[in-house]
N, C-alpha and C positions, 0 to 999 in steps of 0.2 A: 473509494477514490479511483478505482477503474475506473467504476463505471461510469465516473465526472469525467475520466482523459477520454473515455471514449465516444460521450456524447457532446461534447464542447472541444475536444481537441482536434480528435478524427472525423466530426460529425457524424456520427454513427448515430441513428438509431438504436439498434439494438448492437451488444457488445461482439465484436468479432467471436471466430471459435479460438482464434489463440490468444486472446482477453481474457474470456470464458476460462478456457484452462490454467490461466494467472492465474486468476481472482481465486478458481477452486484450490490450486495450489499452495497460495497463499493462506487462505483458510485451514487447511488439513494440517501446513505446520504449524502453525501459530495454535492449534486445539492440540497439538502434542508439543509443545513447548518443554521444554522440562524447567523453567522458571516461569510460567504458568503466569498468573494475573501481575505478578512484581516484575514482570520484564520490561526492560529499558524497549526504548526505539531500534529495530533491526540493526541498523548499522553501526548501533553501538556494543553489540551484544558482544561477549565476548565469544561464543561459537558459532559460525557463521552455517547455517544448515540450509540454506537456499543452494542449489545447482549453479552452476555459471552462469546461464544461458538466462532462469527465470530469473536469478539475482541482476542480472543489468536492465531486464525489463521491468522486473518492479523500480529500480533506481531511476529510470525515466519516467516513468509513470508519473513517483515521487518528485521529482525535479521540476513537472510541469504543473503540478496539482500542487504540492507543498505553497506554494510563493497566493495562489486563488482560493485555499480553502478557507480566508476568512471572509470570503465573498458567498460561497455555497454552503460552507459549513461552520457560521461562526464559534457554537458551544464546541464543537469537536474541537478546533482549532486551537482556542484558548486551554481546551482542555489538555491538547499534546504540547504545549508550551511548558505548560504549568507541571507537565510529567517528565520533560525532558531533566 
């Protein structure tokens, strides 16, 4: 989902380095989740483990890409519908 904000939102080629550091951000807590595969959507979690700073930049990302990914990403889309 970045890397769709950052090739169709920002037109970036490739993803800045403070995308980059989202994205790996992003990844490292979601692999130490402590609700692991049965986790809700971030924002509904009940413990909120994201920093300030990367938590509003993912919530943009999400704001902008959320509303277009049944356009880039139909199965995923339906898929976080249907998990929500």
């Amino acid at each position: 989902m970045i890397e769709l904000y950052c090739r169709h939102h920002l037109k970036e080629n490739t993803m800045p380095e403070e995308y980059q550091h989202l994205a790996e951000y992003a990844c490292r807590h979601l692999d130490h989740c402590r609700y692991g595969e049965k986790k809700s959507a971030c924002k509904d979690c009940p413990t909120h483990c994201y920093a300030p700073k990367e938590r509003e930049q993912i919530r943009k990302v999400m704001r902008w890409v959320g509303p277009r990914m049944i356009f880039y990403s139909p199965i995923d889309a339906i898929r976080h519908i249907f998990n929500k």
